[in-house]
N, C-alpha and C positions, 0 to 999 in steps of 0.2 A: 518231231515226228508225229503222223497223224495215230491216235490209237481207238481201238477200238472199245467202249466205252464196257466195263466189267461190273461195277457195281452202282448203285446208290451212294448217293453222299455221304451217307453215313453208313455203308459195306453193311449193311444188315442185308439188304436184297441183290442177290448177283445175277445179275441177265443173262440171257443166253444168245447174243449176239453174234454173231460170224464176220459183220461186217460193218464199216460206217462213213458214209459219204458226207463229205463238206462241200457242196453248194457255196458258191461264190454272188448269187444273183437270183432272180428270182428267176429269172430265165431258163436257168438251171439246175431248178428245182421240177421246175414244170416239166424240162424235159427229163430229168431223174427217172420223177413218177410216173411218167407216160412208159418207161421202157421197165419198171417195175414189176417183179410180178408180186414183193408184198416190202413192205416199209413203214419205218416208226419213228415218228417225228422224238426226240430226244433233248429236251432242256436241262433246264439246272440240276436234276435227279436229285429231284426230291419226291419224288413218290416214294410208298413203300411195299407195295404190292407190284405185279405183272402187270397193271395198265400200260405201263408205257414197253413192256416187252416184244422180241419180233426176233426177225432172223438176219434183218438188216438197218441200221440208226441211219435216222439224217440228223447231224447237227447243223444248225444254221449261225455257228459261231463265227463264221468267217462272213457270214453276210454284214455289212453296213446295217444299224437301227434306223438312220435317218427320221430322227426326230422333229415333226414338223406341227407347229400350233394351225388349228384351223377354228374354223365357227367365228372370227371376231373375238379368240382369245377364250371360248366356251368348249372347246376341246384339241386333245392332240394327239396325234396319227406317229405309230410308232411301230418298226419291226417284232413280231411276236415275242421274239427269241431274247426282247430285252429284259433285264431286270427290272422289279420296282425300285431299287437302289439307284440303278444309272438313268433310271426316268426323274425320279426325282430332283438328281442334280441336273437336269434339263430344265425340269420345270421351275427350280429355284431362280436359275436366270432370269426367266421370264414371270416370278412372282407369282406364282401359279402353284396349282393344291391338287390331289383326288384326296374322294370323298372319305378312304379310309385307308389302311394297311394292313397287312399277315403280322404274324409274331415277327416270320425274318424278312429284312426286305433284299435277300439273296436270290430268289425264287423269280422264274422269268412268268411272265406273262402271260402267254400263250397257255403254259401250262397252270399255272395257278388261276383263269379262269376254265379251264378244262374239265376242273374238278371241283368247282365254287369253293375253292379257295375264301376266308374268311380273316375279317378283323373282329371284332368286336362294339356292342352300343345298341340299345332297344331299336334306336331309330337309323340305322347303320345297314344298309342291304351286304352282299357279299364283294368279295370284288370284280365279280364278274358283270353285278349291276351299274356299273358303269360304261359299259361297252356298249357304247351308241353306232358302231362298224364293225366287220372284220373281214379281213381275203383269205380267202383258200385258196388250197392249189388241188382239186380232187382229184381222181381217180385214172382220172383219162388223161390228167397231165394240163387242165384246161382252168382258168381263173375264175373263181366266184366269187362276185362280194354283195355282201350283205347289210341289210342297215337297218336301225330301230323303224318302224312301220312297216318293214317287208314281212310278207302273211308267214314266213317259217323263222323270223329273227331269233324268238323268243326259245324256240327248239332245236337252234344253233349256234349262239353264246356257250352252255357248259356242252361240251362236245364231247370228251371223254377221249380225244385222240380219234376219233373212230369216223370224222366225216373227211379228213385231209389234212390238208399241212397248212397251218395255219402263218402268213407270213406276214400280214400287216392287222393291227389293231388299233382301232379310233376309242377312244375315250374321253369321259364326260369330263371335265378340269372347274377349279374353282380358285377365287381369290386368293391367294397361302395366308395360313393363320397361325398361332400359336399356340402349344400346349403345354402345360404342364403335369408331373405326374408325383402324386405321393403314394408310397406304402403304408398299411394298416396291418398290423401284426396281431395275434391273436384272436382269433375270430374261432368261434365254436360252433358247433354242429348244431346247435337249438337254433343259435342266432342266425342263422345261414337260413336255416329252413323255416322259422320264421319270418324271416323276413327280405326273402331271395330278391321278389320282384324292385324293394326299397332299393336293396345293397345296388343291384343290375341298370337304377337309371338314376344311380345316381352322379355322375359323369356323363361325357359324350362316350368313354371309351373304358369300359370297365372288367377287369378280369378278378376272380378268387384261385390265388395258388394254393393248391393241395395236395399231400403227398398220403389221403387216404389214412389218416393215424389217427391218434385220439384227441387230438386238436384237428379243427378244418385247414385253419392256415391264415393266408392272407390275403385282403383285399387291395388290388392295385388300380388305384383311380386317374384318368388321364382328362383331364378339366383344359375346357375352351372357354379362354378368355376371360374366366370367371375372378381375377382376380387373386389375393393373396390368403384370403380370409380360411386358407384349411381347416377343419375340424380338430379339435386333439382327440377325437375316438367316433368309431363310427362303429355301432351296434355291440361295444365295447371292445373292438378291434382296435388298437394304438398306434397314432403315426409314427412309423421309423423315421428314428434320427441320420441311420446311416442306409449307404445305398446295399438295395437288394438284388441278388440274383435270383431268378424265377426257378431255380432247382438247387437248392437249400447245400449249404456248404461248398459254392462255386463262385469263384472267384467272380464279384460283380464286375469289374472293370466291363466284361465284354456287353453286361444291359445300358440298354437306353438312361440318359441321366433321372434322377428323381430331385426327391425332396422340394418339389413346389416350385424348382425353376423355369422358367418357361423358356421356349426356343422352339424354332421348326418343326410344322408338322409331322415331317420327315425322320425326324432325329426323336421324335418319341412317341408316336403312334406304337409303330416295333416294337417287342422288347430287347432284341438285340441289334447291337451297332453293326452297321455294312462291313468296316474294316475288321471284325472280328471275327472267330470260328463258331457259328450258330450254334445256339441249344449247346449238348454236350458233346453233340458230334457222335459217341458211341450208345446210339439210340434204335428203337424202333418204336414209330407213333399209333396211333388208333385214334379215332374220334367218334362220339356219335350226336344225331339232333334229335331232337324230343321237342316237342309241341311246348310253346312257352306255359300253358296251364298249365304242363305235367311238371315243370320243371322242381319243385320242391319235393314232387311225390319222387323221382328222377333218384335226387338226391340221399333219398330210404332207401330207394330200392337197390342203391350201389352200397349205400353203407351195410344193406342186409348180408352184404358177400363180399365185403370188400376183407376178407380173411384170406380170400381166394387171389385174392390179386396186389393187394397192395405192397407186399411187400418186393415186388417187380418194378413199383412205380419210383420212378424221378422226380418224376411231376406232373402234377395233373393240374385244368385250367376248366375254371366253368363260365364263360360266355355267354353273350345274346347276341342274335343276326338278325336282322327285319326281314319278312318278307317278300317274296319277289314273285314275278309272272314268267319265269324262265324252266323249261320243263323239267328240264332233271336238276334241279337244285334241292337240295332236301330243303330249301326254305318255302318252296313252290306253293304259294299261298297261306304260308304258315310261318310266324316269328317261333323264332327255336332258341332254346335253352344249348349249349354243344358244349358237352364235357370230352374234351381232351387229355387222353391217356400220352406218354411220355415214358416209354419201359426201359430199361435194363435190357441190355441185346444178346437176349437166349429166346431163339426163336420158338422152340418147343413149348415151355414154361410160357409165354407172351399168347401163345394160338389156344392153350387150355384156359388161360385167364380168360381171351377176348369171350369168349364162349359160355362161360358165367356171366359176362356182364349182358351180350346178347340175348340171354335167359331172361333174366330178370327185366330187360328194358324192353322188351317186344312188346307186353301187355299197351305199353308209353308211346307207340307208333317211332319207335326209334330208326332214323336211316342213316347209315355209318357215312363218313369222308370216304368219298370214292376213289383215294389218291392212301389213303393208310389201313392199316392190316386189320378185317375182319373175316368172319368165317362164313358168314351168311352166303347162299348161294341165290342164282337170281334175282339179286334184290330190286333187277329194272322193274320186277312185279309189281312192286310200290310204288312205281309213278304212271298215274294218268293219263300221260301224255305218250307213254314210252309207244305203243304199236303208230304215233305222229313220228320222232322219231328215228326208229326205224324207217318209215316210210321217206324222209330225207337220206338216211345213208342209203339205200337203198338206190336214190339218185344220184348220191356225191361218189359212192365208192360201192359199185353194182358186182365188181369183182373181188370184195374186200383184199385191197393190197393194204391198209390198216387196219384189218382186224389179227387180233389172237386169240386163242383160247380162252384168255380171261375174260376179256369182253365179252366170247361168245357165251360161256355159261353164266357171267355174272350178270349182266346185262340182259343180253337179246334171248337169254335158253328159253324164257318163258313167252317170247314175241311172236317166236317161230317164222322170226326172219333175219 
């Protein structure tokens, strides 16, 4: 039985839906939205805010991915609605890589480039930097597609839901390679902040898990092809003998393998496995990006109030993203530092915290994940590009049948369009 979709994956955010159409084709998508008067495309729900809210869902679960290689094996053309999980076991076949992964690889694609979605690596863009295509279905029910060198690509890759319904997505592909990953236990606040930018390139793929206490926590290194030769301590951080789950006292089975094995991109880019229940499931996230300079001042100025919040946390992760030319990306010309928050799901408690941390990190040019819970209003103000933009929706969807409330105040309030 078709239902109508009530919460987030993890039932911290419950929608306010009426209604939810399943599209069989693309053909009848286009006609959906032509006879619309408002509609919201609906993936894996994994947001944790009202972006993706409305009064009527389209899932495209029942549509076909048709997963097709193009470019001479340089990229591959895939229904929006699909997974990085089920793309991957495509592109295993075919021997084939993208350039990086999320923490989960449950999250469909459409929407996790929606919201520049991220993995982690100095030299690692988001994943929406690999989107060399994409099709819409906009507003009038009518097909656009887009491609790297077209004069608006760049201001329609992170879309935020808000230009149409995303059906087809071309991506950049690479040879598949091998990683492995160790943990580093023990790491302290001196050592972190002295020596952040070391610890962050020191891998292709490198995270610090922290749960905000009187230790930092740990460092989790994910090494290409570098061979066997691990460290026994890195900034006096010590390699775990056994496997680690990235929120402390949780059964590892469900993360990605460690201890210096190597195997598929795929299987340890992530930190948790496809076949398993992501994260803890009884969550709600926050993220924010800070200019890779700030990143260690980032790191004071959380520990200055982390009295306020920490005791809400699971687990918090501190990253690097590279830069991008993509307009609403909080990396938009600037590599970022992104501490990831991971609360306890007491929404009240979680909205008072995010709002200390947004205190203290404004001075840091900080812009939240646009897919998890902050408090900030207008934040389209901070990007550049936004009255560009606007000026595309404006032409993709002139009746907003994909906008809501959220978008209108958090985004376009200050566009004044």
């Amino acid at each position: 039985m078709r239902q109508v979709p009530a919460a987030n994956w993890a039932e911290s955010f419950h929608y306010s839906f009426r209604d939810c159409v399943y599209p069989s084709s693309v053909e009848d998508v286009c006609d959906i939205v032509a006879r619309s008067q408002t509609i919201k495309a609906l993936g894996s729900r994994h947001s944790f805010n009202a972006i993706a809210d409305g009064q009527v869902a389209m899932s495209l679960s029942e549509m076909p991915t048709n997963a097709v290689i193009e470019g001479d094996g340089t990229q591959v053309s895939v229904g929006g609605h699909c997974t990085y999980g089920e793309l991957a076991l495509f592109l295993h076949d075919h021997r084939l890589a993208l350039h990086n992964l999320a923490s989960l690889p449950h999250i469909s694609i459409a929407g996790a480039i929606a919201t520049a979605t991220h993995g982690s690596g100095n030299l690692n863009g988001n994943l929406a930097t690999a989107v060399s295509g994409l099709e819409f279905v906009a507003g009038d029910g009518s097909l656009v597609t887009v491609k790297r060198g077209d004069a608006d690509f760049a201001g329609m890759v992170v879309h935020l839901g808000a230009l149409g319904i995303v059906t087809r997505v071309t991506l950049d592909v690479q040879p598949e390679f091998q990683v492995a990953q160790c943990v580093y236990d023990g790491l302290t606040w001196d050592k972190l902040v002295e020596n952040l930018d070391e610890i962050t390139g020191a891998a292709y793929s490198v995270s610090v898990f922290t749960q905000w206490r009187e230790q930092a926590g740990s460092i989790w290194l994910k090494r290409v092809g570098a061979g066997d030769d691990w460290p026994a301590a890195i900034h006096g951080a010590v390699r775990a003998q056994v496997k680690r789950h990235p929120i402390s006292g949780l059964d590892a089975r469900n993360a990605t393998d460690q201890l210096g094995e190597y195997g598929r991109w795929s299987d340890r880019l992530p930190h948790f496995k496809m076949g398993f229940l992501p994260s803890s499931g009884e969550e709600i996230q926050s993220e924010y990006h800070v200019p890779k300079e700030y990143g260690a001042a980032a790191v004071e100025a959380l520990l200055s109030v982390r009295n306020r919040f920490a005791h809400l946390v699971q687990a918090g992760e501190i990253r690097t993203v590279a830069a991008d030319q993509l307009w609403l990306s909080p990396q938009y010309q600037r590599d970022t530092v992104s501490f990831h928050f991971t609360w306890v799901r007491d929404q009240d408690a979680v909205s008072a915290a995010v709002r200390h941390i947004e205190d203290v990190l404004a001075p840091l040019q900080a812009l939240p994940h646009w897919g998890k819970v902050f408090s900030r209003r207008h934040v389209g103000a901070s990007y550049e590009r936004l009255a560009d933009f606007a000026r595309i929706r404006n032409r993709m969807d002139p009746e907003r049948k994909f906008s809501n409330p959220w978008l209108e105040d958090v985004v376009f309030g200050s566009a004044g369009a």
